[in-house]
C-alpha positions, 0 to 999 in steps of 0.5 A, spaced: 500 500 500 502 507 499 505 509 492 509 515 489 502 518 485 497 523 489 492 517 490 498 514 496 491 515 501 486 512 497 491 506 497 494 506 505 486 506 506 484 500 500 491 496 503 488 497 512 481 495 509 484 489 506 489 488 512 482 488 516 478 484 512 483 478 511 481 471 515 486 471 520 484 463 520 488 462 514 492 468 512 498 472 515 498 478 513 502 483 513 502 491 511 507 493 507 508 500 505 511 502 498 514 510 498 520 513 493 524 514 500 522 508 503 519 500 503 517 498 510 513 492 514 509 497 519 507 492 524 501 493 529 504 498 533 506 502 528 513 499 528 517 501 521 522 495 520 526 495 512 524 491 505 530 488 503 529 489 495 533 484 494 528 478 494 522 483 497 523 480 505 523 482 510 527 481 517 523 481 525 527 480 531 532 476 527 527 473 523 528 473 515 520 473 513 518 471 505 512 472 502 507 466 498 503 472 495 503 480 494 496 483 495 496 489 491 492 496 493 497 501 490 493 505 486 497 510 481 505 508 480 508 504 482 502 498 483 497 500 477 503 502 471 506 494 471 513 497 475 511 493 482 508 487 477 515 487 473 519 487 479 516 481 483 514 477 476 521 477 476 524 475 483 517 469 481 513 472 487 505 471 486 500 478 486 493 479 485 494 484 479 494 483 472 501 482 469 505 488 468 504 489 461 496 489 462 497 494 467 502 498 463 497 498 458 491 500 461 494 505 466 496 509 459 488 512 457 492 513 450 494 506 448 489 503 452 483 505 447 487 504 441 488 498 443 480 497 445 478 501 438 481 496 433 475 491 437 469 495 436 470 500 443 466 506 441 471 511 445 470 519 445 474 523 440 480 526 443 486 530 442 493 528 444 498 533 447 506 531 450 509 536 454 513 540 450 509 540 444 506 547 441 498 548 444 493 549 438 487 551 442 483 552 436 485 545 432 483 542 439 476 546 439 476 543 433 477 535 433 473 534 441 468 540 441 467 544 447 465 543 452 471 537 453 475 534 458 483 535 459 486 529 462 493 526 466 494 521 461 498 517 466 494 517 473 487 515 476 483 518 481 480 524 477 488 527 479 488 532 473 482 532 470 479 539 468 472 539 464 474 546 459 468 551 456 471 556 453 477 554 448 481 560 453 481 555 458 483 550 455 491 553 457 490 553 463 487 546 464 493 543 460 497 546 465 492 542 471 494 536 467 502 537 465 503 537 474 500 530 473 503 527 467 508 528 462 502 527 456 495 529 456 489 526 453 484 531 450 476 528 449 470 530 446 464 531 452 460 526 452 452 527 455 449 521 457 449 516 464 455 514 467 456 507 469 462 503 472 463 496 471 467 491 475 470 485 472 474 480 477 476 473 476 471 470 481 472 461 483 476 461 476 470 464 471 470 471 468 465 474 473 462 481 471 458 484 478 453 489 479 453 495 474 453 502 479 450 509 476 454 514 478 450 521 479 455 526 481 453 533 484 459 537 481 461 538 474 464 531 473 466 524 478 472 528 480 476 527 486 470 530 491 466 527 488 468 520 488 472 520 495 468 526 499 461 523 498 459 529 493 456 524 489 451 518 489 453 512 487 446 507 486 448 500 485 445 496 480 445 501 474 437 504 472 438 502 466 434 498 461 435 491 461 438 491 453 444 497 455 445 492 461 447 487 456 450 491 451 455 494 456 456 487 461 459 485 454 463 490 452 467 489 460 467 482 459 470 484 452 475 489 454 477 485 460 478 478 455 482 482 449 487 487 455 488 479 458 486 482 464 486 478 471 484 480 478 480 486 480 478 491 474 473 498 473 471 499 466 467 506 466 463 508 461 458 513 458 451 511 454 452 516 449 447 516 443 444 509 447 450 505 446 456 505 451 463 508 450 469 507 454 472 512 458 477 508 463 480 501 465 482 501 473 487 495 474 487 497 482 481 499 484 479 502 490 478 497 495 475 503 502 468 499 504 465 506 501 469 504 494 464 503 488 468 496 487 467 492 493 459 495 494 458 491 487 461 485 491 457 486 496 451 487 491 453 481 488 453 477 495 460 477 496 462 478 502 470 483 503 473 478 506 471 473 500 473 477 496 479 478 498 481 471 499 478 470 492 484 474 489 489 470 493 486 464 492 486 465 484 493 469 485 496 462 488 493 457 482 
């Protein structure tokens, strides 16, 4: 848990919550936090105690500890960009993410939906922008429309994210967005029902859970609204039972195309009647006021089994 992005807090509260959860019957849990200037097991009295990173272990009153499996709850890098996957796909240590390729990819919104398009994905039009290239505003206005969302291409949590009006402010929220990231993606608004849509490997099987609507008080589901409880997050979806379909498909699809394993979100918008694809989260939120682990328990399962499950399907 932890992290090097600003989602740190989100993750130290998803990892807690697993920390919790987990049958203390079956399972020796430790809590493991992840920071640029350190990797520490803090044990229940908040004592601090070094990683080795040679092998990711761990010595406690001259004890050398291992582990069987890694549970990941680091939203952001380096958890959800496919580096902590790569480094202990290669030490040959089990982890309850995708692997690091599909991390890598879908924590990049850019590829990530040119990926997905090739398959039918309907996606927004957008504009992309790397630091250092010369601003259009106009040319931007043009492609996507206004109003438009200017996004961090590389970060979760709705960090970075600006919805834009006016082409003049568009400059502005570049700006917002280059404090995140080093590359931007620039889309077309979208008007219609916003739904995310959890897909986890549950007992071996693809298992699509429960689809929630999200109705947001502010402009957008920003930062506020997702974890300062400015929106209503109403699980299941009101949606028609055909958009239920079409949209339970297309997360299967995306979920079986990006080989993914694990917990994943897709979050898409009806736009026009058919679903468009706005993100694929790989680490979602794992607080209890989180929307994946609400669609869990609408789906009768419970945290503690859920979080088993990854461990469990992580170990096979």
């Amino acid at each position: 848990m932890g992290g090097y992005s600003s989602e740190y807090e989100i993750s130290l509260k998803s990892g807690n919550v697993v920390y919790e959860m987990l049958d203390k019957t079956k399972f020796v849990a430790y809590r493991i936090h992840i920071f640029k200037d350190s990797w520490v097991y803090v044990d229940d009295n908040a004592k601090a105690y070094p990683i080795d990173k040679n092998d990711f272990s761990v010595t406690v009153n001259h004890q050398k500890q291992t582990f069987d499996c890694i549970f990941n709850a680091i939203h952001g890098a380096p958890g959800e960009d496919g580096y902590m996957q790569s480094y202990l796909e290669l030490l040959g240590i089990k982890h309850t993410s995708c692997s690091m390729y599909q991390a890598a990819i879908t924590f990049n919104k850019r590829d990530c939906l040119s990926v997905l398009k090739p398959y039918g994905i309907n996606c927004a039009e957008s504009y992309f922008l790397n630091e250092g290239d010369v601003i259009n505003e106009a040319e931007i206005a043009n492609k996507v429309g206004l109003p438009c969302f200017v996004k961090a291409n590389k970060a979760g949590s709705s960090f970075g994210v600006t919805k834009v009006y006016k082409q003049s402010d568009l400059k502005s929220a570049i700006e917002v967005a280059f404090k995140e990231d080093d590359e931007i993606i620039i889309e077309a608004f979208l008007d219609g029902t916003e739904v995310s849509v959890g897909v986890i490997t549950y007992k071996g099987e693809i298992k699509v859970l429960p689809i929630t609507e999200i109705v947001t008080e502010n402009d957008f589901f920003d930062y506020k609204a997702k974890y300062l409880g400015q929106s209503q997050e109403i699980t299941p979806a009101r949606i028609s039972a055909s958009q239920e379909e079409q949209v339970i498909a297309l997360a299967k699809k995306v979920y079986s195309v990006l080989k993914l394993s694990g917990f994943s979100r897709s979050e898409f918008i009806f736009h026009n009647n058919q679903p468009h694809l706005l993100e694929v989260n790989t680490v979602p939120g794992l607080t209890k006021e989180s929307i994946l682990p609400q669609q869990a328990l609408a789906a009768g399962i419970s945290l503690p089994e859920l979080f088993e499950n990854a461990i469990v399907e992580a170990l096979k």
